[in-house]
C-alpha positions as CSV (number, residue, x, y, z in Angstrom):
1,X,68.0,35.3,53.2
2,X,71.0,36.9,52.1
3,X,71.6,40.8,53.6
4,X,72.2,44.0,51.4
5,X,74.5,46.2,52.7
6,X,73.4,49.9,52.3
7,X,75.6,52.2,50.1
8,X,78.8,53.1,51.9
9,X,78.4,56.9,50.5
10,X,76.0,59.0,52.1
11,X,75.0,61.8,49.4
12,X,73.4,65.3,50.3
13,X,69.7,64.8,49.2
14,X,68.3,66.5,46.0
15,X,65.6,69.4,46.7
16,X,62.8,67.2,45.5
17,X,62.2,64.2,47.0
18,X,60.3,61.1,46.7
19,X,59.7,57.6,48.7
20,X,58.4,55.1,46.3
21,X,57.3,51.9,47.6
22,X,59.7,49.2,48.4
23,X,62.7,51.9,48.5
24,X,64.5,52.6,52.1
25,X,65.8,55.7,52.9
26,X,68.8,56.3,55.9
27,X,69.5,59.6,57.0
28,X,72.8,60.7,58.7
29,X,72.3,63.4,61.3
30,X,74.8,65.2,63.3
31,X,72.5,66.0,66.2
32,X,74.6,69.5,67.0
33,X,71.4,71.9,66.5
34,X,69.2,71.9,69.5
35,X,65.8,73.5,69.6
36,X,62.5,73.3,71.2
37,X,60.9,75.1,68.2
38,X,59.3,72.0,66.6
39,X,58.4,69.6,69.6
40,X,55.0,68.7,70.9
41,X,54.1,69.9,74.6
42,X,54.5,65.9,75.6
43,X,58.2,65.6,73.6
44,X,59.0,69.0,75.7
45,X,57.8,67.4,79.2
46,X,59.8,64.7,78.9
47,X,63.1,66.6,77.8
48,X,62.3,68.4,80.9
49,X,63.1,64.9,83.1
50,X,66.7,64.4,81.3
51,X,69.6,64.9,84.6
52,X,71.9,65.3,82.3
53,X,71.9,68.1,79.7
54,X,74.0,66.4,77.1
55,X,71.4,63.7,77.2
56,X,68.8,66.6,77.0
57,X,70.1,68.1,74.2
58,X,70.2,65.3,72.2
59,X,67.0,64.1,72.5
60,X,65.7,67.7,71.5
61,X,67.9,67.8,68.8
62,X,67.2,64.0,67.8
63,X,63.1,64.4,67.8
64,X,63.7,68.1,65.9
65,X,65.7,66.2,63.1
66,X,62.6,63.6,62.9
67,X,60.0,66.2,62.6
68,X,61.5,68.0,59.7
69,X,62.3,64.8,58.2
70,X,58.6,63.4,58.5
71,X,57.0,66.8,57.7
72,X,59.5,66.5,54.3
73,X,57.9,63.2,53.7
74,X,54.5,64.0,54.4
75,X,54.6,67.6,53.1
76,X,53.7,69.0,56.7
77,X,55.2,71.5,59.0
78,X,57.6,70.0,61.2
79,X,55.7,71.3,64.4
80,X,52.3,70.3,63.3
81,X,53.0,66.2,63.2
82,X,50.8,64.2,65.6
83,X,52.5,61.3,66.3
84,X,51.0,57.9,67.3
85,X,52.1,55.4,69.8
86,X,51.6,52.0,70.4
87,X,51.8,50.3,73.8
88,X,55.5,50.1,73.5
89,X,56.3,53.7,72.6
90,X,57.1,53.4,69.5
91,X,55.4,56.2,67.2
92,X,53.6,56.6,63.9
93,X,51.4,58.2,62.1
94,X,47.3,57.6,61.2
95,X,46.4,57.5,57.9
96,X,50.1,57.3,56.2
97,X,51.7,54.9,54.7
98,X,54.6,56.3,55.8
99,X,56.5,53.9,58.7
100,X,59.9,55.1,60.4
101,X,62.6,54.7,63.1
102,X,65.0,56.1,64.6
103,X,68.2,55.9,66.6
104,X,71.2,57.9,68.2
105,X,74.3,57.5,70.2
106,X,76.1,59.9,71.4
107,X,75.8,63.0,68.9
108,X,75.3,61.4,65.9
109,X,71.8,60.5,64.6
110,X,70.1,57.5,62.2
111,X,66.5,58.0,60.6
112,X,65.3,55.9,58.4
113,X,61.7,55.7,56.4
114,X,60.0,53.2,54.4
115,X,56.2,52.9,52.8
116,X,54.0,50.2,54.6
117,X,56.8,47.9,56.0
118,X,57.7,47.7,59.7
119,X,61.2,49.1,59.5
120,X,63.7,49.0,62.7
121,X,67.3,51.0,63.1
122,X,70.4,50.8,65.6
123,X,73.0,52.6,66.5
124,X,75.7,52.0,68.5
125,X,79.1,53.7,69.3
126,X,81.5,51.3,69.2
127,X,83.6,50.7,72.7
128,X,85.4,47.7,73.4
129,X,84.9,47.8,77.1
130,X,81.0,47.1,76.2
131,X,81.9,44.2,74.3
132,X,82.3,41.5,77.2
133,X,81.3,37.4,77.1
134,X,79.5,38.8,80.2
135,X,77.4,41.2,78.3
136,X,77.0,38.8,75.9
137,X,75.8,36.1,78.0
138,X,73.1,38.2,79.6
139,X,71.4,39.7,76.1
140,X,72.1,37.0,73.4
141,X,71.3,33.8,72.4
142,X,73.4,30.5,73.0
143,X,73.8,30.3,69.8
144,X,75.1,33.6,69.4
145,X,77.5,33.4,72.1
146,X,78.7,30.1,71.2
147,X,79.2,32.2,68.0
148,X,81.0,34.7,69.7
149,X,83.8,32.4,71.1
150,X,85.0,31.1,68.4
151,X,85.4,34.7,66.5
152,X,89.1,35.8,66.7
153,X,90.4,38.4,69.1
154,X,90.9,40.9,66.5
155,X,87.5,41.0,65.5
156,X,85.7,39.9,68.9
157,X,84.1,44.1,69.2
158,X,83.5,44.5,65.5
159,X,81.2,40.7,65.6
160,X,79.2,41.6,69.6
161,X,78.3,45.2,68.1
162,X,77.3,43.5,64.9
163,X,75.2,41.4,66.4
164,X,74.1,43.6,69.5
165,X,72.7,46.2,66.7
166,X,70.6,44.0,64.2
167,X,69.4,42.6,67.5
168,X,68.0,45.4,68.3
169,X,67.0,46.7,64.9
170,X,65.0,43.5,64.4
171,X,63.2,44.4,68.3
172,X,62.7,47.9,67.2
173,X,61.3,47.0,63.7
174,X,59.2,44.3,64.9
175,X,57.9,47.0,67.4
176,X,57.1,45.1,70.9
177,X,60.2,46.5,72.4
178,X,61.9,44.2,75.2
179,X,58.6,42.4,75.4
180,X,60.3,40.4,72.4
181,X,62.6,38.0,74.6
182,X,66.0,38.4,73.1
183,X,67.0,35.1,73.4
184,X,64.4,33.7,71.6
185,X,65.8,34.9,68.0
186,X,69.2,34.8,66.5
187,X,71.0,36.4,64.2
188,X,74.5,36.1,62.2
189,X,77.5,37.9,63.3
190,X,79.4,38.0,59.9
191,X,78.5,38.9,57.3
192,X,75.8,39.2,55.0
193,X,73.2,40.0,58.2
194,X,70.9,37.9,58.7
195,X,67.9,36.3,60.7
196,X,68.9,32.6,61.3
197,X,66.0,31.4,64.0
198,X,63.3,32.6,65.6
199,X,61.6,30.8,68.3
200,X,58.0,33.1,68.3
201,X,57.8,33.7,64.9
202,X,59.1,31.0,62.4
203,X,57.4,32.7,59.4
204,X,59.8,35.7,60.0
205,X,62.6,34.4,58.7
206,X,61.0,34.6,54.8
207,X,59.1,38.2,55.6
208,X,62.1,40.3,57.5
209,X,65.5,41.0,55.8
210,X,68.7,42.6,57.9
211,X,71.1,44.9,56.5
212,X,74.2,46.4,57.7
213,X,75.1,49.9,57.5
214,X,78.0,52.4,58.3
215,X,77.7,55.5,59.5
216,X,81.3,55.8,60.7
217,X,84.4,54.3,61.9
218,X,83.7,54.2,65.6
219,X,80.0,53.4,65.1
220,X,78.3,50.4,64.2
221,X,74.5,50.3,62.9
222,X,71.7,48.1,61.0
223,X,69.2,48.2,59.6
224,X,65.7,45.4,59.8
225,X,63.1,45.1,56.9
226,X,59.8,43.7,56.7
227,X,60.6,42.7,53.2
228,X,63.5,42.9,50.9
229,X,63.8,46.6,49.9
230,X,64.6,47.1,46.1
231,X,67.4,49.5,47.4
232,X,68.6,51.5,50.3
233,X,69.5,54.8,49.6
234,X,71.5,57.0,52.5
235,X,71.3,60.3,52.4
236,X,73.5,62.7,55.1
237,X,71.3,65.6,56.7
């Protein structure tokens, strides 16, 4: 199960449009503008608890993003979306097909949106510091870390954050958040991205697909399908 890496360009969306099924759509998002205009009492309670307003401000400016961008979808005012949630937090929508997911780090934003497939994103800033066999040892798999060692030095941060992001896509995708035990599934840390093993679920590894993307040089990101997408088109907000 070969992984499809998303277009390297990210083009400014045209006025009209559409989400056909089987077709993936990533959206880039500097997450500068921050506004309370569009969230939901609950999403404004719990920007209330952030310490830190940087961390605030992002989140605000991170959920504001995703409400225009579903209402787009769903041809609905950004401030009118109900969201669901399952027990893990992750949220939805009744009676759409639409599925998304979304991720930030730092002040830059991912979003991406697919018809009736379970669809995960990560995003991670790339720091070298993060990138330690101690780290490593506490989040991946054996197999992954035995992968780990015998990656060269020059590309030791480029492999852990490639394989520390479709980890977590995969989690985020598969939607049972850390209840999924992270050891318990593997993935590649070259290239194409893929899902090698899974101990829970060894029917996943014909129904999910992993993709790379790249949102910029100091960030790292993927992208997990249930399904191979005919394409995956990235589109900058």
């Amino acid at each position: 199960m070969a992984g499809m890496r998303a277009a390297e360009q990210w083009q400014t969306a045209p006025k009209t449009l559409s989400l056909p099924e089987n077709v993936v759509h990533v959206w880039r998002a500097e997450l500068s503008a921050v506004s309370l205009e569009f969230l939901s009492a609950d999403e404004r309670q719990k920007a209330a608890q952030f310490h830190f307003d940087k961390n605030r401000n992002q989140y605000v400016a991170a959920r504001g993003v995703l409400r225009q961008l579903v209402g787009r979808y769903e041809n609905t005012p950004p401030g009118g979306i109900q969201f669901t949630y399952n027990s893990f937090g992750k949220p939805g929508l009744e009676h759409s097909s639409l599925r998304f997911n979304a991720s930030h780090s730092g002040s830059l934003g991912l979003f991406a949106f697919v018809r009736n497939q379970n669809i995960g994103v990560d995003l991670e800033r790339i720091r070298a510091d993060l990138a330690t066999r101690e780290i490593a040892a506490q989040f991946f798999s054996q197999e992954e870390v035995a992968a780990l060692r015998q990656v060269p030095a020059d590309s030791h941060t480029a492999a852990f954050f490639a394989c520390w992001t479709r980890k977590e896509a995969f989690i985020k995708a598969h939607g049972s958040g850390l209840s999924l035990p992270l050891d318990k599934f593997v993935v590649s840390l070259d290239a194409p991205a893929r899902l090698l093993r899974t101990d829970f679920e060894p029917e996943a590894l014909k129904g999910w697909t992993l993709h790379d993307l790249s949102p910029g040089e100091e960030f790292a990101a993927a992208l997990a399908l249930e399904g191979k997408p005919q394409r995956i088109e990235c589109w900058q907000w």
